[in-house]
C-alpha positions as CSV (number, residue, x, y, z in Angstrom):
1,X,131.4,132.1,23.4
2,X,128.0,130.5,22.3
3,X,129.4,127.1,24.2
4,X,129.9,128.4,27.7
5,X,126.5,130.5,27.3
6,X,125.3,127.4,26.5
7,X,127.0,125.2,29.6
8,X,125.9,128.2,31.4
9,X,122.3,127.8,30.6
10,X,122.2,123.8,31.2
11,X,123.6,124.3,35.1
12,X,120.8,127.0,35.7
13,X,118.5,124.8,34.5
14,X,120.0,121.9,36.5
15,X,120.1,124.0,39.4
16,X,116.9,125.1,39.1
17,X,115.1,121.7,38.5
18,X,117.0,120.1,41.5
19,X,115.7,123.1,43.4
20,X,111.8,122.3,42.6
21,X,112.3,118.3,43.1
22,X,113.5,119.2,46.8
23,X,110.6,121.5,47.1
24,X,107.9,119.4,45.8
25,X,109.3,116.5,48.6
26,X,109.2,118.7,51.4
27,X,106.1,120.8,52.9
28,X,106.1,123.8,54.9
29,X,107.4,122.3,57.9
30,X,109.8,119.9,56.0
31,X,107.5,116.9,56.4
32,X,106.8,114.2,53.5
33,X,104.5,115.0,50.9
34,X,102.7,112.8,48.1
35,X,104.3,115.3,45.9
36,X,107.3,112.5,45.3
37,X,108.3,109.4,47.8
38,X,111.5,108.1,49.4
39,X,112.0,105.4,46.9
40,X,111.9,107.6,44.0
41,X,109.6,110.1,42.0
42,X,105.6,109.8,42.8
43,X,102.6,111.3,40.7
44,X,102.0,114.6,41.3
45,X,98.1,115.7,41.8
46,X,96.6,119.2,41.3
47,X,93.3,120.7,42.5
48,X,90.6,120.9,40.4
49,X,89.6,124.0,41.1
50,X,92.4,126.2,39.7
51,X,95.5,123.3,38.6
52,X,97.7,124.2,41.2
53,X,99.7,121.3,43.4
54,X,97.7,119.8,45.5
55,X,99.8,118.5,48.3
56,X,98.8,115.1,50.4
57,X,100.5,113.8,52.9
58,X,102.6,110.8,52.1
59,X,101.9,109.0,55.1
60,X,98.0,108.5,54.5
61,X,98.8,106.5,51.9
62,X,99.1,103.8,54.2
63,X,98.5,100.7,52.5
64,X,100.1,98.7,49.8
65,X,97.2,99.8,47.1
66,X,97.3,103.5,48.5
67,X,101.1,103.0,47.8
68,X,100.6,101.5,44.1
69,X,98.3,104.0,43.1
70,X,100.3,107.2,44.7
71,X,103.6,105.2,43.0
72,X,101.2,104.7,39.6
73,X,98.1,106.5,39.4
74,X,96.4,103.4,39.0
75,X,94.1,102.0,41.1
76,X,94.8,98.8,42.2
77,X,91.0,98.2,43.5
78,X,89.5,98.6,40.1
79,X,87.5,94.7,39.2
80,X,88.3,93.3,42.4
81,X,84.8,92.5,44.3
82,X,85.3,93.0,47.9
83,X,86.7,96.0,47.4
84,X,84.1,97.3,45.4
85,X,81.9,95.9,47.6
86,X,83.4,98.4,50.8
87,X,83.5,101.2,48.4
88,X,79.5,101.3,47.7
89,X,79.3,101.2,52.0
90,X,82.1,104.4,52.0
91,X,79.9,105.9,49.7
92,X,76.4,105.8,51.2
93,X,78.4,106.5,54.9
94,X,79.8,109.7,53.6
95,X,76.1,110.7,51.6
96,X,77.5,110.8,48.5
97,X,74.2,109.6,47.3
98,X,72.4,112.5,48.0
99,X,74.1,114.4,45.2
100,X,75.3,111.9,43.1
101,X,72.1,109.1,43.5
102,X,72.2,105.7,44.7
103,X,74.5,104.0,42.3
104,X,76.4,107.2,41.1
105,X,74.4,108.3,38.4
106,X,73.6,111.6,39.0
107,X,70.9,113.4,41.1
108,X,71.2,116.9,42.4
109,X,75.1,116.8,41.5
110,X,76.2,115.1,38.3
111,X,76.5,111.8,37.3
112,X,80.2,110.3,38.0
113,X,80.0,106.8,35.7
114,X,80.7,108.7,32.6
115,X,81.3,109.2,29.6
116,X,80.9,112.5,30.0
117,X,81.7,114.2,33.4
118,X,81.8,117.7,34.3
119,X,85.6,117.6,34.9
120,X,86.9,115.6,32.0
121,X,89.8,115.1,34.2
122,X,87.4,112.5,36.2
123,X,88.0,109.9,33.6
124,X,91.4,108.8,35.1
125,X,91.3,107.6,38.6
126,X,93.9,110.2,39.5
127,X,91.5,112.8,38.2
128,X,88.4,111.9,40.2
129,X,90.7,111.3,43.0
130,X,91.8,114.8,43.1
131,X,88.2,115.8,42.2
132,X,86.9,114.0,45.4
133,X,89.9,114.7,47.8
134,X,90.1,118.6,47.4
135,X,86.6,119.5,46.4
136,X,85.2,121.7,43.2
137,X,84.0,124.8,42.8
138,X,80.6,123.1,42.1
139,X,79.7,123.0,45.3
140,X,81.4,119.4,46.3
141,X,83.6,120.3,49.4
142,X,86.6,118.3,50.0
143,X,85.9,115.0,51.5
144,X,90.0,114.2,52.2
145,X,91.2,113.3,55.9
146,X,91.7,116.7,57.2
147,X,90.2,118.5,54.6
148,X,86.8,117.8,55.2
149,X,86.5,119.0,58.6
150,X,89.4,121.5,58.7
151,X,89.2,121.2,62.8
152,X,89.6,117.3,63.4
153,X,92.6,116.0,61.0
154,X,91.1,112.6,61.1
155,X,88.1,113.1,59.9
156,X,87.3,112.4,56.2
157,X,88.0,110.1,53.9
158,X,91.5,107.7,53.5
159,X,93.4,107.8,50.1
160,X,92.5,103.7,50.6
161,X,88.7,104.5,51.3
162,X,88.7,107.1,48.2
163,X,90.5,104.5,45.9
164,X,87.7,101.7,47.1
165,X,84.9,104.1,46.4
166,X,86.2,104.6,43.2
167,X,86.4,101.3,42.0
168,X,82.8,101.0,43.3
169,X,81.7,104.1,40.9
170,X,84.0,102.5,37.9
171,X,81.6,99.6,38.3
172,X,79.0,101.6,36.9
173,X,80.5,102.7,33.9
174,X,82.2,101.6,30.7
175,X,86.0,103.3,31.8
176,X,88.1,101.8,34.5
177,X,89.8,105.0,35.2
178,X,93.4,103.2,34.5
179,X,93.0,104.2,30.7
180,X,96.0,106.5,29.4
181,X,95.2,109.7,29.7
182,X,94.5,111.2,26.5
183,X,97.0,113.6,25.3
C-alpha cells in the first residue's frame, strides 16, 4: 500500500511541475515570456518589490548578449570597453544621475557600485537588473521598455541598454555582478 501511495504522490508531483513549466513559458495571452525560452529552461527574474515573477518578454532580448544573459544571468558586457562606454551615455540619457550621481555613487538615491546596496540582491547582475527593469518601492520607477511609460510600449529601456548600463556601473566598483550568488 505504502508503494502505490508513493507512485501516486511522484505523478502528482510530476503533473504538477509540468503544469507550472507550461505556465511560466506562456503569458496571459499565450505569448513568449523570459520566464523559460524555446531552446530550453531560462533564468527566472522576480520583482524587487514583493519576490513575485516578474515576467519579460522574450522577444526584447533581442541580441546575442541579451540572449547570453537571459540564457545565463551573466552579463556578457561586463570589462568590455565600448560597451561600457554606451552604458555611461544610457545612463546620463535616462537621468539616472540625478539620483544616483555622475558616476553611480550615490546622491539623492543610493549609491549602486557597492559593497553595500540597499537591495543586497543588486550584487548579481540579475539582481540589479530586476531592480532597474521593474522599479522599487524606494521611489525608483521602472525604467523597462513598456514599463516606464505604461502608454507607449517602446519607450524605456532595452534588456541590451540595461545590460550595457550595468557594466558601466560595475566599472565603478570592486564586484562584476557575475559572482555566484551567495547562498
Amino acid at each position: 500500500m505504502n508503494h502505490k501511495l508513493g507512485l501516486g504522490l511522484l505523478v502528482l508531483i510530476a503533473g504538477l511541475s509540468a503544469c507550472d513549466k507550461q505556465a511560466s513559458t506562456t503569458g496571459a495571452a499565450g505569448e513568449s515570456t523570459a520566464g523559460a525560452s524555446a531552446s530550453g529552461e531560462a533564468i527566472k527574474f522576480v520583482k524587487t518589490q514583493d519576490g513575485s515573477p516578474l515576467e519579460i518578454k522574450a522577444e526584447l532580448f533581442d541580441t546575442p548578449a541579451a540572449k547570453e544573459f537571459l540564457a545565463t544571468g551573466k552579463n556578457p558586457y561586463v570589462g568590455k570597453e565600448d560597451a561600457i562606454a554606451q552604458g555611461k551615455k544610457t545612463f546620463q540619457l535616462y537621468s539616472c544621475t540625478q539620483c544616483h550621481g555622475p558616476d553611480a555613487g550615490g546622491q539623492v538615491g543610493p549609491a549602486l557600485t557597492g559593497p553595500n546596496y540597499n537591495y543586497a540582491k543588486d550584487a548579481t547582475n540579475k539582481g540589479m537588473f530586476e531592480t532597474v527593469w521593474n522599479g522599487t518601492n524606494g521611489g525608483m520607477g521602472a525604467k523597462g521598455k513598456g514599463l516606464m511609460d505604461p502608454s507607449d510600449p517602446n519607450n524605456g529601456i532595452s534588456p541590451d541598454e540595461l545590460l550595457k548600463v550595468i557594466a558601466w556601473i560595475r566599472s565603478h566598483g570592486s564586484l562584476t555582478g557575475n559572482e555566484e550568488a551567495a547562498s
